[in-house]
N, C-alpha and C positions, 0 to 999 in steps of 0.2 A: 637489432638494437633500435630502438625509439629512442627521437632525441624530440624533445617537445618545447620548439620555439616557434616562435611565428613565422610566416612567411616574409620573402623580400620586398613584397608589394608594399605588407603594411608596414615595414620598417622605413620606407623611403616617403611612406604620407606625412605629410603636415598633419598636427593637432591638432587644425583648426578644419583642416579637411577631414580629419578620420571623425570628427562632433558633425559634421555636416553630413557624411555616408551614413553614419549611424543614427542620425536624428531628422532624414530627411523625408519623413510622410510625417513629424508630429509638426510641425509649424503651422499649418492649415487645416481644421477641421471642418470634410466638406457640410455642406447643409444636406438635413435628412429627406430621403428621398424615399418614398414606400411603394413606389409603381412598381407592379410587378418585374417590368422589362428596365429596371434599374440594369446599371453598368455591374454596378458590385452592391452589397449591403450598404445603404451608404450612410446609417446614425455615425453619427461622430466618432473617429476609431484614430488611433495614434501610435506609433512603434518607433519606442528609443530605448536607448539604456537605460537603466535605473536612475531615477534625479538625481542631478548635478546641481552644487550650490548655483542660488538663481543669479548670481553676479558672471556665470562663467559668459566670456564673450562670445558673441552672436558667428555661426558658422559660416563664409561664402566663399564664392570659387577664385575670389580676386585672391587669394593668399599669395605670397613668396613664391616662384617655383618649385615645383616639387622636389624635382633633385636638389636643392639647395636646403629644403625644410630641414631642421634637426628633429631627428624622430623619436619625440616624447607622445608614448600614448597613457590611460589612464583607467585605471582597473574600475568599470561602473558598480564592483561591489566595494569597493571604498573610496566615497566620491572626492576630489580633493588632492589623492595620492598618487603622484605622475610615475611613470614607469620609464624609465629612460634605457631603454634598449643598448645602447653607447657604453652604459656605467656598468662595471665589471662585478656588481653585486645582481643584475638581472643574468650575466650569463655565464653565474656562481654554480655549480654543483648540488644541488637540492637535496641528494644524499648527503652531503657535506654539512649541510646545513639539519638537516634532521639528525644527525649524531651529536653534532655538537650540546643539541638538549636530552640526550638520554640523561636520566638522573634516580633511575629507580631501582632498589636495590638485586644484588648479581644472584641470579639462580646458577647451580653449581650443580646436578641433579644425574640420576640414569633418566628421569623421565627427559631430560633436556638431551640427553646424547641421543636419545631414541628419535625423537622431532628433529631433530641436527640431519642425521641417518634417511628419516624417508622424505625431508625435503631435498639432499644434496642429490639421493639418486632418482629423481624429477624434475633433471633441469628444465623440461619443457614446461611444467607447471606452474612452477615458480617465474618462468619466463613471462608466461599470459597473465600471470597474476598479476606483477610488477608493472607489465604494460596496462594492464586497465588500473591498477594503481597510480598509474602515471595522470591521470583527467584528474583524480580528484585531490593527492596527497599534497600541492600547494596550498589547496584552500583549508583542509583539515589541518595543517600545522599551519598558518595561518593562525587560525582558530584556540590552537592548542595555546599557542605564545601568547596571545592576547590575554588568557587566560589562569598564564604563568604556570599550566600544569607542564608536568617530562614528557617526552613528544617522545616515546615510547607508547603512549596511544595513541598515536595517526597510526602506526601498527597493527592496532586491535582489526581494524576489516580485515585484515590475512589473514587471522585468523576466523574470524566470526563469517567471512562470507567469498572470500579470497576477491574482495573488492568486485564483485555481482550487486549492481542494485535489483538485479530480480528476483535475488534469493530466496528458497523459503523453503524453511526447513519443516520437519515431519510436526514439530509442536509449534506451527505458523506461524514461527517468527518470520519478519519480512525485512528482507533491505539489505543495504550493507550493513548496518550495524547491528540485524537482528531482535528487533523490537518484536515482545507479543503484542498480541491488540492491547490487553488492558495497560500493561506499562507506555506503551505509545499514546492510549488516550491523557493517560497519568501525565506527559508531558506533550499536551499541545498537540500530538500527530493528529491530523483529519484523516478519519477513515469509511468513506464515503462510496456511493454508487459511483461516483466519477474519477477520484480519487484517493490514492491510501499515500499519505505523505510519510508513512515508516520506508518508504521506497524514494522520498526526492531527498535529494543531492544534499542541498544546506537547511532543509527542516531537519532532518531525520541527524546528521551532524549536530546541529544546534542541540539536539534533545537527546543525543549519547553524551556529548559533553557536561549536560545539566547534572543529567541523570550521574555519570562519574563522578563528579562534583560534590554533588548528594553523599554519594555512597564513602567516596574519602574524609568528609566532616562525621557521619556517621560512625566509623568504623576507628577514631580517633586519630585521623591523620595516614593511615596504613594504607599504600597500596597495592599491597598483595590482597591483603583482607578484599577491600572494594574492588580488587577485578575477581577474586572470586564470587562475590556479589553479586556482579553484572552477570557472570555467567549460571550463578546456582539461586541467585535469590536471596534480598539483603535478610530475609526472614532465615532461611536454613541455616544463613552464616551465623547471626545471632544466637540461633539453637544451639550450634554446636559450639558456638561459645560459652553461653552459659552449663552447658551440659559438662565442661573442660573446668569450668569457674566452680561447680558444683563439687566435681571429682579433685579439687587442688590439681591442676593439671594447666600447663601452659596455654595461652590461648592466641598463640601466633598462629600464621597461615600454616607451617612445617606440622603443628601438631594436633590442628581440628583433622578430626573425620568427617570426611567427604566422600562424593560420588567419584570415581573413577573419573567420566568426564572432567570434572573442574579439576581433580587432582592433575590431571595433563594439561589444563590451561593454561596456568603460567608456563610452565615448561615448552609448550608450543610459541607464547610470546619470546620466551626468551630466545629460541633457537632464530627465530625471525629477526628478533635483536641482533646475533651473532653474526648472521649472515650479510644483512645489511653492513655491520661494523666491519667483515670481514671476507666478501663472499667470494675468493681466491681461494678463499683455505677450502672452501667446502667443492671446487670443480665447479662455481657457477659466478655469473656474469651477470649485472643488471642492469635497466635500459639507462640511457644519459638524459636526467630531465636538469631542465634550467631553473634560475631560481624569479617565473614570476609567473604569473596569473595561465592558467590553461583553456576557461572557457570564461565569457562575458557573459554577465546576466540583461537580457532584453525585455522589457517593458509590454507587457503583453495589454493592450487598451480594447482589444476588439477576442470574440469566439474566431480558432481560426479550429480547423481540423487538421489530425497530425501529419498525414500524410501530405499534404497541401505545404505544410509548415516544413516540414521534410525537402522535400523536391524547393521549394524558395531559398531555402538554405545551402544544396546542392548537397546533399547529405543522404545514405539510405537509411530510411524508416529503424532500422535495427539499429541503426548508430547513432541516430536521433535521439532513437529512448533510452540510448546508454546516460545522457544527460538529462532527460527528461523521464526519468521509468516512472514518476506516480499515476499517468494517467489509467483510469481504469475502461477508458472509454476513447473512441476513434476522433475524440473532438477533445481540444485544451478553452478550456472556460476563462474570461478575463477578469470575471466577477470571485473566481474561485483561486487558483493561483494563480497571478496575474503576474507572472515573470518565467521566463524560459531560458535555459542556458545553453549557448552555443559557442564552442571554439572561435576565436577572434578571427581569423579569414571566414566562415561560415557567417558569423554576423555580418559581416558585410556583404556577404555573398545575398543574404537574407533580404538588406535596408535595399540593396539595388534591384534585386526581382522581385520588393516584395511593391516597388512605385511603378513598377512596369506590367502587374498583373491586371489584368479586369477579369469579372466575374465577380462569383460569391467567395467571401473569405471560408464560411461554415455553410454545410450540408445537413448539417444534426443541430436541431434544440433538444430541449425537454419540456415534457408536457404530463399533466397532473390529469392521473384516473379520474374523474368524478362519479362514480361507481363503480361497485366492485363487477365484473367483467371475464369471459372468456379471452386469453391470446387472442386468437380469432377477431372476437369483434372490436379489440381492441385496436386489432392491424386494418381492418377495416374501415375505422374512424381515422386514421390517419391516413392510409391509404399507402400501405406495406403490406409485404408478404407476412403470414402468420410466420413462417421459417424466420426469416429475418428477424423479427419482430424478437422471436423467442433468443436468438443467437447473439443478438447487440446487447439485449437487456439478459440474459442467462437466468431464462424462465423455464425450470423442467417442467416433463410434460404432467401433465390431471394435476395442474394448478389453476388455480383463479389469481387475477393480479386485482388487490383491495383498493377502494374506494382512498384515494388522498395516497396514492402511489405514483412515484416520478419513471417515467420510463423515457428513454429516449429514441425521439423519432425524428423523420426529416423534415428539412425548413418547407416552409411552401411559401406561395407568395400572398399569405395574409399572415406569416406567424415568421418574419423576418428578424426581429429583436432577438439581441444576446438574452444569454438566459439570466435571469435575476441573481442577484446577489443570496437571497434567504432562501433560492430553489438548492444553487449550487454549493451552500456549505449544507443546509439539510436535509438535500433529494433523500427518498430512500425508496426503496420496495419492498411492500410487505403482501407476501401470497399467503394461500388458502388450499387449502385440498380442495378439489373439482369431484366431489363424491355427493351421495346423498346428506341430508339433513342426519341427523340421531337420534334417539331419546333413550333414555336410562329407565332400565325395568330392574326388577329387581324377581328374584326365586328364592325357595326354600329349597336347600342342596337336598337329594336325597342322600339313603345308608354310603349310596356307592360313587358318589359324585365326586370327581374331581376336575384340575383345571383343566385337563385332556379331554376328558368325557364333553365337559361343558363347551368347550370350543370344537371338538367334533359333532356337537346334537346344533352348535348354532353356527358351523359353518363360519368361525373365525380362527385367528389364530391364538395358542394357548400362550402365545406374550401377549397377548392383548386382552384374555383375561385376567391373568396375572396381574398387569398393571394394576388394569381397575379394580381389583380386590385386592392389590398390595400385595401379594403373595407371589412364593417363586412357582416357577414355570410347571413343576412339578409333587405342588402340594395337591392334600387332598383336602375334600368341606367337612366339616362337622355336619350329622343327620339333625335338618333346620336352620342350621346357617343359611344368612342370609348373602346371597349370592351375586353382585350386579353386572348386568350386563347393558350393551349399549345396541341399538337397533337402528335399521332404515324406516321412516314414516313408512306406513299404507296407506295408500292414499283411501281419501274416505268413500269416494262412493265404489271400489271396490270393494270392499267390505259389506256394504250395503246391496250391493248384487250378488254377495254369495250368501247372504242369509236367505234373501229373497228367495234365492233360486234353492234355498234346502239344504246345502251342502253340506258336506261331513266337517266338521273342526280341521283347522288343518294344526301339525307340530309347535308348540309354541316357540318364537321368535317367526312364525312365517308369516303372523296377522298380526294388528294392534288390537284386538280385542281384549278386553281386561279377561274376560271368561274364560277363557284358556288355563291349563293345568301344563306344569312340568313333568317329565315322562317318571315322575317320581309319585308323583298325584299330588305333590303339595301344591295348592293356587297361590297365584302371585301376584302382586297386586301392582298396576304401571303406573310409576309418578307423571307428574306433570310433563309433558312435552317440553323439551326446553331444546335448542340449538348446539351440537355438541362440535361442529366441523370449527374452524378458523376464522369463519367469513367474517 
């Protein structure tokens, strides 16, 4: 059983000491220092909670004694709002509190007994579930009430991802809430070489709620309708509504035709519903969470790397990124999301070895191709391993990485600066096939040409004639159709040494000579050289 409240330590701190632990490297910003043999990175770098109105009083160690303090701390994601540990609404029953707002109509169903059935005989599932439900479902009802929607969706990640911020499903939705890319870009998600924010904690929240929001004004108030939406698409829901409105036919959730999938949606919510309201009945137990904040959001002012960020926090790397899963890279950017969330004893774990550290905060910047480039000598300008190189930035291999491409490499001691604010919301990398040049010839098909023939006389593949003639894999030419094909240059003064030297013609596609004939004997005539690869 998890019971998720704070520890003793932080319950017996004075407020004016727990503002002082947690805001004690922003008071002084040292002066920038660029010698290589600096102490740490030293541009001006700062690490508190999230701002606090600027009237709050100044933090020092002269306070009250500490056993004596009364232990009010204060949530940095709603600044203002004291948490008073003592008061019998913070160490209120949180499921208690998430019942009290269900308000969305009762599914009654075999699909709901069926979800009832293979949740109850999986108590271990539903155990893990609940427990990493347990980081986030304060903040998400939170969220919900503010919003005045039924907190029967802080719910929905059991379903959609069994609360995994690393989920990702076969049609890439990602997160807990299961955003595709384009719907995530649709609201706000960044999905970047650094980061995909369909994977952080309170973007990717913020933009399931919008997005529900949306979908309940849309669908006239209905929330069956709009969770079927969320899961099938506010377009299909539409369709089958009007396709119901067409047939004189009801157009509630009960009598649209649907995918199997959504048809089991609600039914899945609801059983989750049940068990929550009653999980006795079903042979299962859920963990004790309290009713206030689980992690602190921290002020990220400086590039720090995760691992680094990890170990300061006294946290391992895998449990870090249960709080933090957007980054798509070894290094958290200040300029990019510039807030980190960590459990309320870890933040302070964090503010105290993060004043006692020396060295460098970040090992990785980013750094812009200025031509297009082999791996290789790309690793070489930085001065990494090609391996490396390929593995950090996830460059497969017979690519070229293009000209105005972000890849990340390591700091040195001339290239010490955070990385920019315009690098980090629009890094990208755009590759190229690492192949010859092309050019487009064109033939006159003969009697018995087809795609097979043609990609067996020119030594490619018959998708790849197909393509470029639009046709399937297994057609055949019309006698004079014209045929196109795509070639590697010859270079010119080979060409020129086989005339010289007398040589016989060789097969057409094996020279750029226009003189050449198709083994059909129609001549064919080569367009213009034009650049056919990516670069």
């Amino acid at each position: 059983m998890m019971t998720i409240q704070l520890p003793a330590l932080l319950r017996r701190l004075s407020p004016l000491l727990i503002a002082g632990l947690l805001g004690a490297c922003a008071s002084t910003a040292p002066q920038q220092d660029l010698t290589p043999n600096s102490e740490r990175n030293a541009l001006p770098r700062s690490w508190s909670p999230a701002p606090h109105p600027a009237d709050q009083p100044t933090a020092t160690l002269s306070a009250a004694p500490i056993e004596a303090a009364h232990p009010v701390l204060e949530d940095s994601l709603q600044p203002g709002v004291a948490i008073d540990l003592n008061e019998a609404k913070a160490a209120a029953d949180l499921w208690v509190r998430l019942r009290k707002g269900f308000d969305m109509p009762e599914l009654d169903n075999d699909g709901v007994r069926r979800a009832e059935i293979w949740y109850s005989t999986r108590p271990d599932y539903v155990q893990r579930m609940a427990e990493r439900g347990g980081r986030y479902l304060f903040h998400i009802i939170e969220e919900v009430e503010k919003r005045g929607m039924p907190t029967e969706l802080a719910l929905l990640p059991f379903i959609e991802s069994a609360f995994n911020p690393q989920a990702m499903s076969t049609a890439k939705a990602s997160g807990m809430w299961q955003f595709v890319p384009a719907t995530g870009r649709d609201f706000a998600l960044k999905q970047n070489i650094f980061r995909d924010d369909r994977r952080a904690v309170l973007a990717s929240t913020r933009a399931a709620l919008d997005y529900l929001e949306r979908l309940h004004k849309m669908f006239g108030g209905d929330w069956q309708l709009a969770l079927a939406a969320y899961n099938w698409g506010q377009g299909n829901v539409q369709k089958a509504i009007n396709r119901n409105l067409k047939a004189g036919l009801p157009t509630d959730y009960d009598n649209l035709k649907m995918p199997d999938e959504t048809r089991y949606y609600l039914p899945k919510l609801q059983a989750v519903k049940n068990i929550v309201l009653a999980p006795q009945k079903f042979g299962l137990s859920l963990p004790a969470m309290s009713n206030h904040p689980y992690f602190l959001s921290v002020t990220l002012d400086r590039d720090i790397d995760v691992d680094l960020a990890a170990r300061l926090a006294g946290m391992k790397v895998d449990e870090f990124k249960q709080f933090n899963p957007q980054m798509n890279k070894p290094v958290m950017l200040a300029a990019g999301s510039n807030q980190m969330l960590l459990p309320y004893d870890n933040a302070r774990t964090f503010t105290e070895s993060l004043a006692a550290h020396r060295g460098p905060l970040a090992s990785w910047t980013a750094w812009t191709v200025s031509q297009t480039m082999s791996p290789a000598a790309a690793a070489r300008q930085v001065g990494m391993s090609e391996a490396q190189l390929r593995e950090i930035n996830k460059i497969p291999p017979r690519m070229l990485v293009k000209k105005g491409s972000t890849l990340l490499v390591p700091r040195a001691a001339h290239r010490i600066e955070d990385v920019s604010e315009h690098m980090a919301e629009h890094g990208a990398i755009d590759l190229a096939p690492d192949a010859p040049a092309l050019r487009r010839v064109s033939y006159k098909a003969g009697k018995a040409d087809t795609v097979q023939s043609m990609a067996n006389r020119y030594r490619v593949s018959p998708a790849q004639v197909a393509q470029w003639n639009k046709v399937g894999v297994k057609a055949a030419f019309k006698p004079g159709q014209t045929v196109v094909m795509y070639q590697a240059f010859a270079p010119k003064r080979a060409t020129v040494a086989k005339a010289s030297s007398g040589a016989k013609a060789s097969k057409p596609g094996k020279s750029s000579q226009a003189t050449k004939t198709s083994k059909a004997g129609a001549p064919y005539t080569g367009t213009p050289a034009r650049q056919m690869s990516k670069r």
